[in-house]
BASE-834551 format. One record per residue (C-alpha): residue number from 0; residue in three letters; x, y, z. Coordinates in nm, 4 decimals, padded with zeros to 6 digits. Layout:
SITE, NUM, ALA, X, Y, Z
...
This chain:
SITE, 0, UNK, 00.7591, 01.5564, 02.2337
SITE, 1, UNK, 00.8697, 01.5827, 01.9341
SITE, 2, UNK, 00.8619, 01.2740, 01.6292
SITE, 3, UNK, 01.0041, 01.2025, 01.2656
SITE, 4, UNK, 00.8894, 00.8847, 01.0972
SITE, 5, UNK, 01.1049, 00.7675, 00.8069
SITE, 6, UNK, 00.8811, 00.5209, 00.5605
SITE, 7, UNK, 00.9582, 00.7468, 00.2143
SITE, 8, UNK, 00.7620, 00.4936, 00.0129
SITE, 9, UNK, 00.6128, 00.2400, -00.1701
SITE, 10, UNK, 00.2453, 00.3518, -00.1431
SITE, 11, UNK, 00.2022, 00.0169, 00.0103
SITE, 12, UNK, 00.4553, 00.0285, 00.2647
SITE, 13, UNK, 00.3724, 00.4317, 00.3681
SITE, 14, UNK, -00.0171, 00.2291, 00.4250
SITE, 15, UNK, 00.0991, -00.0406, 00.5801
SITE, 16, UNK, 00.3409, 00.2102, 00.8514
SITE, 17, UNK, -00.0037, 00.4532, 00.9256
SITE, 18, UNK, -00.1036, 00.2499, 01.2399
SITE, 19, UNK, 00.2123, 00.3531, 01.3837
SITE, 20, UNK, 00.1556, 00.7310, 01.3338
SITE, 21, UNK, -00.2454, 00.6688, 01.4358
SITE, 22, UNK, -00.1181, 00.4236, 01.7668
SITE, 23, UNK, 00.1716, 00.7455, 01.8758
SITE, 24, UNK, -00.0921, 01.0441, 01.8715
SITE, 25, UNK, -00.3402, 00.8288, 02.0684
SITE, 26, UNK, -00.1244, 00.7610, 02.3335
SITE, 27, UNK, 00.0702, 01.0940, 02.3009
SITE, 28, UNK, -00.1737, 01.3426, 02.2278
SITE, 29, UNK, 00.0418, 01.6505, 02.2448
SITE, 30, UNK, 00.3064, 01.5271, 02.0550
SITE, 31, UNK, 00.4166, 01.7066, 01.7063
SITE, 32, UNK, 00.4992, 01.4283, 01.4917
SITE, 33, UNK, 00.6417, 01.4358, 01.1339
SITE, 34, UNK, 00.6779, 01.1945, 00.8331
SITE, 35, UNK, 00.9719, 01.1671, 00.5993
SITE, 36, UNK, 00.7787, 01.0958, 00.2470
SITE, 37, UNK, 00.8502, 01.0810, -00.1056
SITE, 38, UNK, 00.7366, 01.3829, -00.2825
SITE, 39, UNK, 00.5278, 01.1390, -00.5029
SITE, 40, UNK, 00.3624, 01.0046, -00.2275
SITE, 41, UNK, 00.3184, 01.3185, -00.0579
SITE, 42, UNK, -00.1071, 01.4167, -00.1496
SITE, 43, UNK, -00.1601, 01.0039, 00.0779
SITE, 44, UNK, -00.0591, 01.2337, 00.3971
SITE, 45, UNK, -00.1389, 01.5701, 00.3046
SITE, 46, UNK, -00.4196, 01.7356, 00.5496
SITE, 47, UNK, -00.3814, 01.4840, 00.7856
SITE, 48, UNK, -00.4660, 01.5546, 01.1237
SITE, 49, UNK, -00.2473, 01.3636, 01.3108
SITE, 50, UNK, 00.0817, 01.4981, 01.1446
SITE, 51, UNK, 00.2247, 01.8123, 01.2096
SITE, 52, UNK, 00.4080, 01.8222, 00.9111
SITE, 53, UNK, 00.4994, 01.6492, 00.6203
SITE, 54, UNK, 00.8804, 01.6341, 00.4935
SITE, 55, UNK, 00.9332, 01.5778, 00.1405
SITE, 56, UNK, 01.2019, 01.3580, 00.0049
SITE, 57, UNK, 01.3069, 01.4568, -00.3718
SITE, 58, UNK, 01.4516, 01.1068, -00.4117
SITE, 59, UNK, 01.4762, 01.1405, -00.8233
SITE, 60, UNK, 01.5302, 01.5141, -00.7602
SITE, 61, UNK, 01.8764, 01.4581, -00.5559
SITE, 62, UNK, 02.0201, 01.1773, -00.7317
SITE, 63, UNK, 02.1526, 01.4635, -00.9759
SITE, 64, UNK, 02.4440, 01.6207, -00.7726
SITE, 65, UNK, 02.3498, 01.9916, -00.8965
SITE, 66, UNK, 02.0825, 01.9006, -00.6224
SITE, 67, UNK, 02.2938, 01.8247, -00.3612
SITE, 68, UNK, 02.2710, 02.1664, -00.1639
SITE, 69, UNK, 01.8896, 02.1461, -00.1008
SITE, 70, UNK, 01.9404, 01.8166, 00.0528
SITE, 71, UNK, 02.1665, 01.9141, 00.2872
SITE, 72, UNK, 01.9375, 02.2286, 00.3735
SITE, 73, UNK, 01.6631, 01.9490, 00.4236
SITE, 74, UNK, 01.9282, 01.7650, 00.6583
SITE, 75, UNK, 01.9541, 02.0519, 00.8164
SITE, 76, UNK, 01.6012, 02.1288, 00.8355
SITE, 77, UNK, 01.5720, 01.8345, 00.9833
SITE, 78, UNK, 01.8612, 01.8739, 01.2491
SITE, 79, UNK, 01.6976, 02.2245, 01.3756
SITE, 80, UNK, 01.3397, 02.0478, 01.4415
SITE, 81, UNK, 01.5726, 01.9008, 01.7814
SITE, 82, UNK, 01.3570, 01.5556, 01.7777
SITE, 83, UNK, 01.3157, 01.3706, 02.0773
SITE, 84, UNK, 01.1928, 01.0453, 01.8806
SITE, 85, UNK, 01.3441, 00.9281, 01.5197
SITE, 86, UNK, 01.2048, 00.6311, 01.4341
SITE, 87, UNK, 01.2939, 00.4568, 01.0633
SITE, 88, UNK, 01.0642, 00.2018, 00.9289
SITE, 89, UNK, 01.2510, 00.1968, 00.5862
SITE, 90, UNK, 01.5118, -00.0262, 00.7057
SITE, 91, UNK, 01.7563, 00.1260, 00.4159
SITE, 92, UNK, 02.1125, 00.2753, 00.4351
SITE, 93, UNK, 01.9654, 00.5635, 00.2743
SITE, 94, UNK, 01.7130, 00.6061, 00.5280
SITE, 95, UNK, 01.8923, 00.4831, 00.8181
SITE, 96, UNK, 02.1922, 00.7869, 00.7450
SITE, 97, UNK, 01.8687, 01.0110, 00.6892
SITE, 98, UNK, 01.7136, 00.9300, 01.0442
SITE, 99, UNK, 02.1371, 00.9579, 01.1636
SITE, 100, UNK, 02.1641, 01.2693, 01.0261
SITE, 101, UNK, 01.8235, 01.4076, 01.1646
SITE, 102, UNK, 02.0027, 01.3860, 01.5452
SITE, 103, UNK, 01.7450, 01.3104, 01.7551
SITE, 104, UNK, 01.7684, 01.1998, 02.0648
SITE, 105, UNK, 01.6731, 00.8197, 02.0046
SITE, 106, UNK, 01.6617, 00.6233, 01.7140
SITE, 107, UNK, 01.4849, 00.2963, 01.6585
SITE, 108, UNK, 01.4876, 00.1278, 01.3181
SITE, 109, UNK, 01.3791, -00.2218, 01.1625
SITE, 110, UNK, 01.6258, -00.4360, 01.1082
SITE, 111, UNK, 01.6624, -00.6971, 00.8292
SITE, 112, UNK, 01.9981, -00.7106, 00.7931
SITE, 113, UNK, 01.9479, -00.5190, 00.4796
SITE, 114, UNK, 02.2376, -00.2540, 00.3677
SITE, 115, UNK, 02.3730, -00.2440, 00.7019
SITE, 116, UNK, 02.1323, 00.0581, 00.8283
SITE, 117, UNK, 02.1306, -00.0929, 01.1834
SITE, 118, UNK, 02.4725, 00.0680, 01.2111
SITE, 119, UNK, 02.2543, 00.3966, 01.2587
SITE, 120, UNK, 02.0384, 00.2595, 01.5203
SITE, 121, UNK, 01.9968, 00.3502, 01.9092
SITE, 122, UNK, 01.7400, 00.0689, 01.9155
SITE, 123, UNK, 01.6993, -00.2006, 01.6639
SITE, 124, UNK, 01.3598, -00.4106, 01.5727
SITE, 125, UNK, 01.4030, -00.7093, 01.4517
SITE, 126, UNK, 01.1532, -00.8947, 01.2089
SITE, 127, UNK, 01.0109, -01.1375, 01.4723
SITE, 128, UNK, 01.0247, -01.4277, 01.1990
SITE, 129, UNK, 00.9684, -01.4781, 00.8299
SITE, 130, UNK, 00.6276, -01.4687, 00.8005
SITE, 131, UNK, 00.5861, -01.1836, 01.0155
SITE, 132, UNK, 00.3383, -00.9195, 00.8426
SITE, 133, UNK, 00.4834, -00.5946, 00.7675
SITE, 134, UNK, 00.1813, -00.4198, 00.9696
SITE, 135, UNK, 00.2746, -00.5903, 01.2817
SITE, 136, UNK, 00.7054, -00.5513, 01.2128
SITE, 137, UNK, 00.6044, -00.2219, 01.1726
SITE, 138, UNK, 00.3816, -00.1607, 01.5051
SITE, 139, UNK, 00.7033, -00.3188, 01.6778
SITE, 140, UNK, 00.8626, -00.0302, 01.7377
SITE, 141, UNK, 00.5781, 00.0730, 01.9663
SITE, 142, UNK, 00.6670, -00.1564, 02.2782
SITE, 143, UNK, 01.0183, -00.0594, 02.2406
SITE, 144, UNK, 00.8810, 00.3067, 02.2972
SITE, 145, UNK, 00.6524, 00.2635, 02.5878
SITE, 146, UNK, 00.3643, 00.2971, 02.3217
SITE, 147, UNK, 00.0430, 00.0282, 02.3670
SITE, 148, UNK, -00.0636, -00.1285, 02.0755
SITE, 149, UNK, -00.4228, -00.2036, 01.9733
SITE, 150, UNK, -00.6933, -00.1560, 01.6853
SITE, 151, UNK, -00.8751, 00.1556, 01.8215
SITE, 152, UNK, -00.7695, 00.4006, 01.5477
SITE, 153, UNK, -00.9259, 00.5092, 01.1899
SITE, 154, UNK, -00.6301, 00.3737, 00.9511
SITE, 155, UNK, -00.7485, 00.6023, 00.6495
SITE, 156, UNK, -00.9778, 00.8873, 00.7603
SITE, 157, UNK, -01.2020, 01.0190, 00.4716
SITE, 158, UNK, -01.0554, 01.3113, 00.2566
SITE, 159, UNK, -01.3696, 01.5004, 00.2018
SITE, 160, UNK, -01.2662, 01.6822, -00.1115
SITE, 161, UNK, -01.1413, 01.3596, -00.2830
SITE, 162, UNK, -01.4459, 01.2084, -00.2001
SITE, 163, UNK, -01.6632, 01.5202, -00.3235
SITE, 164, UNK, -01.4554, 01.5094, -00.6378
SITE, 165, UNK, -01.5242, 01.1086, -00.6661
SITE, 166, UNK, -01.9107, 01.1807, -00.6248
SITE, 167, UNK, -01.8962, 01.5047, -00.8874
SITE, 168, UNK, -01.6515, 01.3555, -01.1664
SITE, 169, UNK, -01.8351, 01.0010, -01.1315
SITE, 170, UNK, -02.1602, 00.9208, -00.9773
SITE, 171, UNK, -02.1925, 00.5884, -00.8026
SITE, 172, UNK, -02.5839, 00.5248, -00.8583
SITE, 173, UNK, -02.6998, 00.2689, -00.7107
SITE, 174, UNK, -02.4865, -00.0178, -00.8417
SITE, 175, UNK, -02.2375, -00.2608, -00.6529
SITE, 176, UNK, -01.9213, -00.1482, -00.6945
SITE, 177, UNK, -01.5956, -00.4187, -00.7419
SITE, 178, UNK, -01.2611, -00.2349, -00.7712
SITE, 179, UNK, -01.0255, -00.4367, -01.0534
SITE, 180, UNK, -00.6500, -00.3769, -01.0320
SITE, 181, UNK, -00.4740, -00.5522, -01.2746
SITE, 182, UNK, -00.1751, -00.3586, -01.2872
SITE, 183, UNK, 00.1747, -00.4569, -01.0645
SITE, 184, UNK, 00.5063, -00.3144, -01.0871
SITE, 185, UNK, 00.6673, -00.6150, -01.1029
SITE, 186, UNK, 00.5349, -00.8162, -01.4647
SITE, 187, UNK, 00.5616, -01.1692, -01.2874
SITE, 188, UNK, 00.2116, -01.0249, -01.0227
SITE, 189, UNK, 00.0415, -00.9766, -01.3219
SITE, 190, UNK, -00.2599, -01.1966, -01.3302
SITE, 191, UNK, -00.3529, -01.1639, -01.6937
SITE, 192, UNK, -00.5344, -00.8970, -01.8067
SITE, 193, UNK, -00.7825, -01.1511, -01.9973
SITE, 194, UNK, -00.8702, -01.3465, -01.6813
SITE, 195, UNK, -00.9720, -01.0274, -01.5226
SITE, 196, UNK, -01.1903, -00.9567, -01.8282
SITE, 197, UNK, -01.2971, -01.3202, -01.7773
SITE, 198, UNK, -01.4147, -01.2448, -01.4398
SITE, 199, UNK, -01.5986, -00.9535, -01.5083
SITE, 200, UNK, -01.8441, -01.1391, -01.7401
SITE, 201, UNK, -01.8710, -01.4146, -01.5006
SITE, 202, UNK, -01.9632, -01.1695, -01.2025
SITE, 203, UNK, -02.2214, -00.9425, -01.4372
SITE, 204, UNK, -02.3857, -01.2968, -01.5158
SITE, 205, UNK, -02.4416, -01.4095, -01.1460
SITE, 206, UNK, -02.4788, -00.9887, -00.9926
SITE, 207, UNK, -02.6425, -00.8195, -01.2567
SITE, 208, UNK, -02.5916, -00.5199, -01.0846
SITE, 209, UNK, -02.2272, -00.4970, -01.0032
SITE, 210, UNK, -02.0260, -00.2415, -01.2160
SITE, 211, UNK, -01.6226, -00.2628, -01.1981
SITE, 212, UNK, -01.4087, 00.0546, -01.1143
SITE, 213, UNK, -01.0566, -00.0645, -01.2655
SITE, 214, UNK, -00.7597, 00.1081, -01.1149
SITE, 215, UNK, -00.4238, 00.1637, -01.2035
SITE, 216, UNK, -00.1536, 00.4059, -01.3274
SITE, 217, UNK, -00.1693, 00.5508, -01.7158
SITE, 218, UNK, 00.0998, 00.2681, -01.8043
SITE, 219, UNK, -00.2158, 00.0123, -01.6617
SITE, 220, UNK, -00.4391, 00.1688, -01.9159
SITE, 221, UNK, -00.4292, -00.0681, -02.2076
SITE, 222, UNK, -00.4590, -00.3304, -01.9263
SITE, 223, UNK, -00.8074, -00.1778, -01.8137
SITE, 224, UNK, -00.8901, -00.1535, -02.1801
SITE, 225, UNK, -00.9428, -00.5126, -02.2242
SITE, 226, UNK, -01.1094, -00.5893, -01.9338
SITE, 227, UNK, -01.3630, -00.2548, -02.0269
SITE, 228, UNK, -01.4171, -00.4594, -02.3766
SITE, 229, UNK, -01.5447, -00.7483, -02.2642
SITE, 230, UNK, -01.8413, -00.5609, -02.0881
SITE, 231, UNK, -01.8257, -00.2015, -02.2202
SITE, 232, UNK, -02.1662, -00.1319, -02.0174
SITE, 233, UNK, -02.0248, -00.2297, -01.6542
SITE, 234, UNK, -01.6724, -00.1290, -01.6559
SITE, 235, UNK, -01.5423, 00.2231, -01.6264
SITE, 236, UNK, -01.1687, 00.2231, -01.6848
SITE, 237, UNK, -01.0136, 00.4763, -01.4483
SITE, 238, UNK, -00.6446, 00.3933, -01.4869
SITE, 239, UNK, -00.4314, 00.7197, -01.4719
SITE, 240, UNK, -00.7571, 00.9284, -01.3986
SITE, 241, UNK, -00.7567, 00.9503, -01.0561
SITE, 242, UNK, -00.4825, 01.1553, -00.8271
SITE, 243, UNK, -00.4136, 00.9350, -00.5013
SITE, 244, UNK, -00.6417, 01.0507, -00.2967
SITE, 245, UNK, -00.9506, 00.9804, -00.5553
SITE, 246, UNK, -00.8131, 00.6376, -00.5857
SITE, 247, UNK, -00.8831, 00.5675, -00.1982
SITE, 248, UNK, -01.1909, 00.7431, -00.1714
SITE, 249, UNK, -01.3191, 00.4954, -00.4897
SITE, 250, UNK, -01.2118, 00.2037, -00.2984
SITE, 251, UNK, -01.3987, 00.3474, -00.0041
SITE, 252, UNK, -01.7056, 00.2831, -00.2137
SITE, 253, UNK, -01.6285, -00.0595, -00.3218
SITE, 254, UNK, -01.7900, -00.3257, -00.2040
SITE, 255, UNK, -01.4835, -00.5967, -00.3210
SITE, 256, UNK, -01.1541, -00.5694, -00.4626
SITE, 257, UNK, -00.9938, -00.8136, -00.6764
SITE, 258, UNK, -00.6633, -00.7486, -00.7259
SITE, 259, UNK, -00.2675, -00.8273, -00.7701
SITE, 260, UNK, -00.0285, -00.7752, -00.4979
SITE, 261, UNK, 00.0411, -00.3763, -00.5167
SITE, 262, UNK, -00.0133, -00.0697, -00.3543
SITE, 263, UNK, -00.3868, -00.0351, -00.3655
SITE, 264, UNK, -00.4170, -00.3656, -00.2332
SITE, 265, UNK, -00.3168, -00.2465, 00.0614
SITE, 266, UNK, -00.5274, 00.0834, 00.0817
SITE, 267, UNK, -00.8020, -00.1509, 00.0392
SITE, 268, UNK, -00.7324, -00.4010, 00.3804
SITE, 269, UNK, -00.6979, -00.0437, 00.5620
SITE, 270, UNK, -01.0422, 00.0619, 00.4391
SITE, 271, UNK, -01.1504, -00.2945, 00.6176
SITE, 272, UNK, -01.2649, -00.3908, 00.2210
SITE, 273, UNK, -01.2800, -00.7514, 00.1313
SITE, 274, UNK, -00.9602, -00.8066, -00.0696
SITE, 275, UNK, -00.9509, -01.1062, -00.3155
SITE, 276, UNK, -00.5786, -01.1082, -00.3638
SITE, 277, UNK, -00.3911, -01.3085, -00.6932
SITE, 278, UNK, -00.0421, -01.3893, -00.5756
SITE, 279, UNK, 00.2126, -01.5314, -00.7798
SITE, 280, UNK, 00.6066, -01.4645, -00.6445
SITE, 281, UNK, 00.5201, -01.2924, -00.3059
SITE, 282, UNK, 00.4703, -01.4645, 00.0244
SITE, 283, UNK, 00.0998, -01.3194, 00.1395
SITE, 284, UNK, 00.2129, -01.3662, 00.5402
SITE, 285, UNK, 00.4502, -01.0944, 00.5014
SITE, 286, UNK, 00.2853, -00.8601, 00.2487
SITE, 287, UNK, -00.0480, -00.9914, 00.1704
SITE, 288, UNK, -00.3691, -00.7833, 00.2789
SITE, 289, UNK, -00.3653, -00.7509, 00.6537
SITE, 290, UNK, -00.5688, -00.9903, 00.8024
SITE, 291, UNK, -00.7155, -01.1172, 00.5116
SITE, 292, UNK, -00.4052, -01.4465, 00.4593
SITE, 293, UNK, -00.8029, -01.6546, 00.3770
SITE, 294, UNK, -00.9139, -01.4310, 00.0453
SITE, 295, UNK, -00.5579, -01.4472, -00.1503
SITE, 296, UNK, -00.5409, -01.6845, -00.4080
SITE, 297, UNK, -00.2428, -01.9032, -00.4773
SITE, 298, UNK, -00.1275, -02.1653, -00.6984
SITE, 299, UNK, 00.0459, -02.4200, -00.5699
SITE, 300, UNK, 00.4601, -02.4812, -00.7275
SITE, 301, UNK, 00.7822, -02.5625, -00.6422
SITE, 302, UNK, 00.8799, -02.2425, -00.7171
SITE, 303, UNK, 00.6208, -02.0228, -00.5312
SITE, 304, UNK, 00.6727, -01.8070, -00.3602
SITE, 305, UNK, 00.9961, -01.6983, -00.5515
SITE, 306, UNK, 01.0315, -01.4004, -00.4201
SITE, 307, UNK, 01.1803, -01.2245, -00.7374
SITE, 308, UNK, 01.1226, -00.9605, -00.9565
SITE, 309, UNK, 01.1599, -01.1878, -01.2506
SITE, 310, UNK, 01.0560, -01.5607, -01.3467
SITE, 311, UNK, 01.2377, -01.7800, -01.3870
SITE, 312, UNK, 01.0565, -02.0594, -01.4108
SITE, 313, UNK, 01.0482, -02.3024, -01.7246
SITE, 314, UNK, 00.6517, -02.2459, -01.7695
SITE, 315, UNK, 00.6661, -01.8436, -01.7907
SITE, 316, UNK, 00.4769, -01.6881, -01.5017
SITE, 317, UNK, 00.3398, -02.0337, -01.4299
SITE, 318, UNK, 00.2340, -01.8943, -01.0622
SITE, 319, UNK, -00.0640, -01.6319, -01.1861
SITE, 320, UNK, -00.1383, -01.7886, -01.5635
SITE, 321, UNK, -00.2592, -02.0956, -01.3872
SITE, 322, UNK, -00.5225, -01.9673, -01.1576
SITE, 323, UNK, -00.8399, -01.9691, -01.3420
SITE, 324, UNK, -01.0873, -01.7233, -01.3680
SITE, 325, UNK, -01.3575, -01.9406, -01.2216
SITE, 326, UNK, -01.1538, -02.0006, -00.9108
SITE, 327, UNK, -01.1407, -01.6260, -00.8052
SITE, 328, UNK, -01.4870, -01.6377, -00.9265
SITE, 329, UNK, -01.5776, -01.8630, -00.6874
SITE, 330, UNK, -01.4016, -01.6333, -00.4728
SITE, 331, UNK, -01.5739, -01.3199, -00.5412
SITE, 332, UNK, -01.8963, -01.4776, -00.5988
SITE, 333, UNK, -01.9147, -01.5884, -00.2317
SITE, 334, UNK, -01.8068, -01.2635, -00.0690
SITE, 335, UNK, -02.0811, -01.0776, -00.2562
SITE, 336, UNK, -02.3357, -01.3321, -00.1750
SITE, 337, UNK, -02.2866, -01.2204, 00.1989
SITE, 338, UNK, -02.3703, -00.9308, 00.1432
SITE, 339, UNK, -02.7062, -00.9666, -00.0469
């Protein structure tokens, strides 16, 4: 048996799609299964041991038609693997003509009546309602294939170099870590930077011996800056330091993330961390941290969730400037405490 998974990114999404790969090789032990990835992305999958190969898609790469010719000897790549099982959980045109043009024998994609990509489709999954979690549209596809579904699986096995290079670059000591991420791709999941800095003073008060790993991408580094300023001594500022899989083997060693709706976020939830979650314009039942709907903060407006890229809203970002500091405070202080 033979399998190509399409989820080419965000890092969230490719996280949130892993119990799919983990639930296939458990009950299909000798199958060869593949995942269709953004290059970037590529290093979250690389070693891992339930793939037998990873397929790289050079989305920035091929938009420039000079490119054109090694995507279509990646189509065809694709086409001579002779898959028995193509299964998209993109959901795209792009990807659905992707998983088309692979020619497997059956394909199942998610439906969402996005760009029209259940044209493609053999079998099509459905979003069971609105506030169905991505996780479990995902795992959908699993009845479809005959596949059971339950928890029994390691969602993000330990990369042992990335965790030697965590322990040799950075040594943990004996403090409590809390992960910060105050970084978002969209500027509207931004909790401020200043609240997080906020937070940090309050949680050194109450845990003197907590110390705050903040997270991001370079462009986040000004962001960590002011948190590190307003204690120097307990933060260590780690935007655009780590490669990927440094990042997850950090959170591994948190004890708590606090964080905005992103990517990490949802490395976290897989690593079975706490996750105290600032939402603003999302809607956390559909791509909050699995499981953990309780921990995500909230403010309650008309307009939330928006679901948009941009606000639009008469008070600017209304939805994450109004929640407090001392509310995910309260938050964080009570997840730590049971652990003491």
């Amino acid at each position: 048996m033979k399998i190509l998974i399409l989820k080419p990114s965000s890092l969230g999404d490719v996280v949130q799609a892993l119990p799919v790969l983990r639930l296939l090789k458990r009950h299909l032990p000798a199958s060869e299964i593949y995942w269709w990835i953004d290059s970037g992305l590529a290093p979250l999958l690389a070693g891992d041991s339930d793939l037998a190969g990873v397929i790289r898609f050079e989305r920035k790469r091929w938009a420039a038609p000079r490119h054109w010719p090694e995507m279509a000897r990646s189509i065809a790549g694709l086409r001579a693997q002779k898959f028995d099982w193509v299964i998209d959980l993109q959901g795209l045109a792009r990807s659905g003509a992707f998983a088309w043009l692979a020619n497997g024998q059956l394909l199942i994609g998610l439906d969402e009546a996005r760009e029209g990509a259940r044209g493609f489709y053999d079998v099509v999954v459905p979003r069971a309602s609105f506030h169905t979690h991505a996780v479990d549209w995902y795992r959908a596809v699993l009845p479809r294939l005959g596949v059971p579904m339950h928890d029994n699986f390691v969602w993000l096995p330990e990369q042992p170099s990335a965790a030697a290079a965590v322990a040799a670059k950075w040594p943990a000591g004996r403090a409590r870590w809390i992960a910060l991420q105050p970084g978002a791709r969209w500027l509207n999941k931004r909790w401020p930077a200043e609240h997080f800095a906020a937070l940090s003073r309050l949680l050194g008060a109450e845990f003197p011996e907590t110390r705050f790993a903040i997270l991001g991408s370079a462009a986040d580094q000004p962001l960590g800056e002011i948190i590190s300023r307003a204690a120097p001594e307990r933060c260590l500022n780690l935007a655009g330091q780590t490669s990927l899989p440094e990042m997850i083997e950090w959170l591994r060693r948190c004890e708590l993330m606090v964080t905005n709706d992103t990517g990490p976020m949802h490395v976290a939830a897989a690593l079975g961390k706490p996750v105290i979650a600032v939402c603003g314009p999302t809607e956390p039942s559909r791509t909050g941290p699995y499981r953990q709907r309780a921990r995500v903060v909230q403010t309650k407006l008309p307009c939330v969730p928006c679901l948009k890229a941009y606000c639009t809203w008469p008070q600017l970002m209304e939805c994450m400037t109004a929640i407090s500091p001392a509310e995910v405070f309260a938050r964080a202080r009570r997840e730590l405490a049971r652990r003491d």
